[in-house]
N, C-alpha and C positions, 0 to 999 in steps of 0.2 A: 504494500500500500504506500502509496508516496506521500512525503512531509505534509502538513498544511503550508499552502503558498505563506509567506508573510515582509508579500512586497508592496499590502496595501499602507498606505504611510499611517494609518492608527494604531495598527500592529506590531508595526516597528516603531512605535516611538511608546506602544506597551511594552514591548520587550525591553528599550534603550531607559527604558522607567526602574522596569524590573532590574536589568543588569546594574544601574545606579543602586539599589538598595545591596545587592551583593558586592558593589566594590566597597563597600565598607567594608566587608571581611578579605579585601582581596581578590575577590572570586567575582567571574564575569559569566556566570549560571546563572540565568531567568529563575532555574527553578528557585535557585539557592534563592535570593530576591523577593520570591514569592511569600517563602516561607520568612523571611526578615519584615517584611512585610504585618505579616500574619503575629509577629509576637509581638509587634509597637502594638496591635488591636489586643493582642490578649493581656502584655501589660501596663498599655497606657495607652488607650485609645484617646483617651483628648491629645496626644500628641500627633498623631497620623494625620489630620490638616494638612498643621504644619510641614512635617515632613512630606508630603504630598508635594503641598507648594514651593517648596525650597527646589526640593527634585524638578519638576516642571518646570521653575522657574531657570534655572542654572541650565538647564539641556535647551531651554530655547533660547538665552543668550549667545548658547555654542552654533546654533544654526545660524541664527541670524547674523553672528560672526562672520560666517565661512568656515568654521574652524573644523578638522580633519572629518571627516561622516564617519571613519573606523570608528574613529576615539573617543563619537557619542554616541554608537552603534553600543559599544561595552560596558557603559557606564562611568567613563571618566570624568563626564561635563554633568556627572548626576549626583555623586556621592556626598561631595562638600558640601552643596543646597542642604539633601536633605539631612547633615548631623545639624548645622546651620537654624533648620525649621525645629529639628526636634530640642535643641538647646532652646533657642529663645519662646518655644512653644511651653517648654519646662520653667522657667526665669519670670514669663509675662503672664497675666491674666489675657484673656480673648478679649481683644478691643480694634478698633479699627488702627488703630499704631502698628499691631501688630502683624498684620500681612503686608504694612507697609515696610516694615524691619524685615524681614524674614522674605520680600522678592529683592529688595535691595543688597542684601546679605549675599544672599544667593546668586543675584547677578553679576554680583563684583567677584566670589567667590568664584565664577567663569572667567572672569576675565582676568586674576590671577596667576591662574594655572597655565592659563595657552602659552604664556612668554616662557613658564617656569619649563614648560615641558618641551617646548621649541629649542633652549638653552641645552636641556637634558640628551636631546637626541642631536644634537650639532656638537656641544661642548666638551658633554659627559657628565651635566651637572646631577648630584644626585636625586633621586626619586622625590618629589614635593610630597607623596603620602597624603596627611589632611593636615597640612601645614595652613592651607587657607582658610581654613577652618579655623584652626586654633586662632592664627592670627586676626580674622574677623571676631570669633567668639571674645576674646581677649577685650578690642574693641568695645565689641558691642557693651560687654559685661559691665565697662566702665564706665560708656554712657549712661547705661541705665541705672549705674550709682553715682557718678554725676548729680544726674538730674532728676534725681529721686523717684525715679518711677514705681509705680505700686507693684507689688512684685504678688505671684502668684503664691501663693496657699502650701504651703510643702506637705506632702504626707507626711503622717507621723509614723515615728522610727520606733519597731518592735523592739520589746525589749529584748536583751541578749539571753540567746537560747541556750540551754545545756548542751555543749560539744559532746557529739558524741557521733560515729560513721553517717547516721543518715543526714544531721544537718553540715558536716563537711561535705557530702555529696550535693547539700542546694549552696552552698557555701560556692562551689565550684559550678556552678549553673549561674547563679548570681552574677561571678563575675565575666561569664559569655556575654549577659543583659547588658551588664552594665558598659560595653562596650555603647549603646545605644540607648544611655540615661535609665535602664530598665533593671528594676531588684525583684523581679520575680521571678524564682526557679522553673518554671513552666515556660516563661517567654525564654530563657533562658537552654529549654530543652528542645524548644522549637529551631533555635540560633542551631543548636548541634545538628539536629537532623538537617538544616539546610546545608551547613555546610559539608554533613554526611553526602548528600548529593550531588554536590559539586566536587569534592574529593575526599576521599576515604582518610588518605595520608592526615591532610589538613586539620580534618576534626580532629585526629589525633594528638594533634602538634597543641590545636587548640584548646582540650582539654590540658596537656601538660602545662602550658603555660599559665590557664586560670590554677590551676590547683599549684604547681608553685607559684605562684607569687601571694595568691592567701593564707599558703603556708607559713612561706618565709616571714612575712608578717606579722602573722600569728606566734611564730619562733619569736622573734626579737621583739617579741612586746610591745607592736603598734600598737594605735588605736584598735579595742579589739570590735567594737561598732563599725567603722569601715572597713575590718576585715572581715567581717561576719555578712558584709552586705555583697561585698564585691567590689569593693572600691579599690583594692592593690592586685585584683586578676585584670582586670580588663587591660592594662596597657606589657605586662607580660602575654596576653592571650596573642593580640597583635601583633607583637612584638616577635614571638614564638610564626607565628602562620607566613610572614614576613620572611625570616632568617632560612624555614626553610624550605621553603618553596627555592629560595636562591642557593642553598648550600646544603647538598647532599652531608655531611657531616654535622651532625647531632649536636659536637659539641660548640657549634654555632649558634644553635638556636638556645642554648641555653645560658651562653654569655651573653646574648641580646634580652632575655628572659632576665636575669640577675640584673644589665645595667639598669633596662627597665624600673624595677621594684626598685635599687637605689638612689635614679635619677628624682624618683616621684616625691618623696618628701621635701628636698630643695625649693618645690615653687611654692608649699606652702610659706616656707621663712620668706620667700620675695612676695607672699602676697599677691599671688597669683594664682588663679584654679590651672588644676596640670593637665586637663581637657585628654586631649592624644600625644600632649607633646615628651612625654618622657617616653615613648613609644619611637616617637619620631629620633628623636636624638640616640636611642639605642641603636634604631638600625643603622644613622648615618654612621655614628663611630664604629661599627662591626665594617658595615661597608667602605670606609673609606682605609681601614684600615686593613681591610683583606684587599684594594686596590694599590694603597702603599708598598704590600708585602710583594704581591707580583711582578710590580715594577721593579722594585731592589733586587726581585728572583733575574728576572729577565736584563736587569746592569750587569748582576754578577754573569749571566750566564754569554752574555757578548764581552766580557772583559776577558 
């Protein structure tokens, strides 16, 4: 039986929607997407709007650009909108401020990445990741305590459960969510199977990565509230799905894992939320310095 055609342009720009929600784990699977999708509704549907709109809004900046058709085809002009919508959807109450933040965000958040990534494939600069993100969210975060904006409602935070195997097991689902502002173990179990489907390897990496870094956490006596939610998995999960997809050897992805959890306390003393960026700074140091090493291989090996 042959494919479904989907070279009607609503199809492909469902799919170019869908693969934006998986390039937040890396992965350019609609299916993966689908199911990322499916847990912002199961653990926070007043955020799916937002992220809706951030997404749509960031991939039709990239059209109306001109910019690459591959590279919104996969969800590269889609990912940073939508952390973008689900951040400031989390931050703000629903008001009309708000979709104006969150297409503006997003829009810029496109127009960002095309220089950064033009740079990357001429220069060699390294991967932006969701650098546009963080550096918008950063931004935005400040505006809105600036200038005092009412800020949305937080959930209230469970008290701390008795450790014991089953809640290290949602402990480490947590911090899958929490890649995507979400502490619920379910939205969290949804995160795995997608990424079950887009590759096997990867959920693997991704599970090691959430469960050390809540660990490690846990060892050294962090806050044990943020490690109980998943606030020290999420940029080790990243960080891990990242390292090895690029480096057949393990013990790469677990030194990006470690910088990760290290890097992360630092923005607290700068007063900073650490968004994805201690994520980001782990793989650039891994990679720049597995780029380092090859060059000085390849000095010695012409000297």
């Amino acid at each position: 039986m042959p494919p479904l055609p989907t070279s009607h342009p609503a199809l492909q720009s469902l799919r170019a929607l869908l693969c934006g929600f998986a390039q937040i784990f890396l992965q350019q699977h609609p299916g993966c997407g689908l199911l990322v999708l499916l847990a912002i509704l199961i653990g926070a549907p007043d955020l799916l709007t937002g992220a809706l709109l951030g997404g749509l809004t960031s991939m039709l900046i990239a059209r109306r650009r001109g910019y690459p058709p591959a590279d919104i085809a996969i969800g590269l002009y889609g990912y940073n909108g939508i952390l973008l919508g689900l951040l400031l959807s989390l931050k703000l109450p629903w008001t009309p401020l708000l979709p104006l933040l969150i297409i503006t965000s997003a829009a810029l958040s496109s127009l960002l990445l095309a220089p950064w990534m033009r740079c990357m494939r001429k220069h060699g600069w390294l991967p932006a990741f969701t650098f546009p993100f963080v550096l918008l969210g950063w931004l935005l975060l400040t505006l809105v305590a600036q200038l005092e904006l009412p800020l949305a409602t937080p959930a209230s935070a469970p008290g701390a459960p008795e450790l014991n195997a089953l809640q290290l097991m949602l402990v480490v689902l947590r911090g899958l969510g929490q890649v995507i502002f979400l502490d619920s173990p379910l939205a969290g179990l949804c995160l795995l199977i997608g990424l079950r489907l887009a590759d096997s390897r990867t959920a693997l990496w991704a599970l090691v990565g959430s469960s050390s870094g809540s660990a490690l956490a846990l060892f050294y006596g962090w806050p044990s509230d943020g490690a109980l939610a998943g606030l020290y998995g999420y940029n080790a999960t990243l960080a891990a799905i990242v390292l090895a997809q690029a480096y057949r050897c393990p013990l790469v992805p677990a030194v990006g894992i470690l910088l990760a959890l290290l890097l992360q306390p630092g923005f607290s003393a700068l007063g900073l939320p650490a968004l994805t960026m201690p994520f980001i700074l782990a793989c650039w140091l891994v990679k720049a310095s597995a780029r380092s090493w090859q060059q000085a291989m390849k000095s010695n090996a012409s000297s």
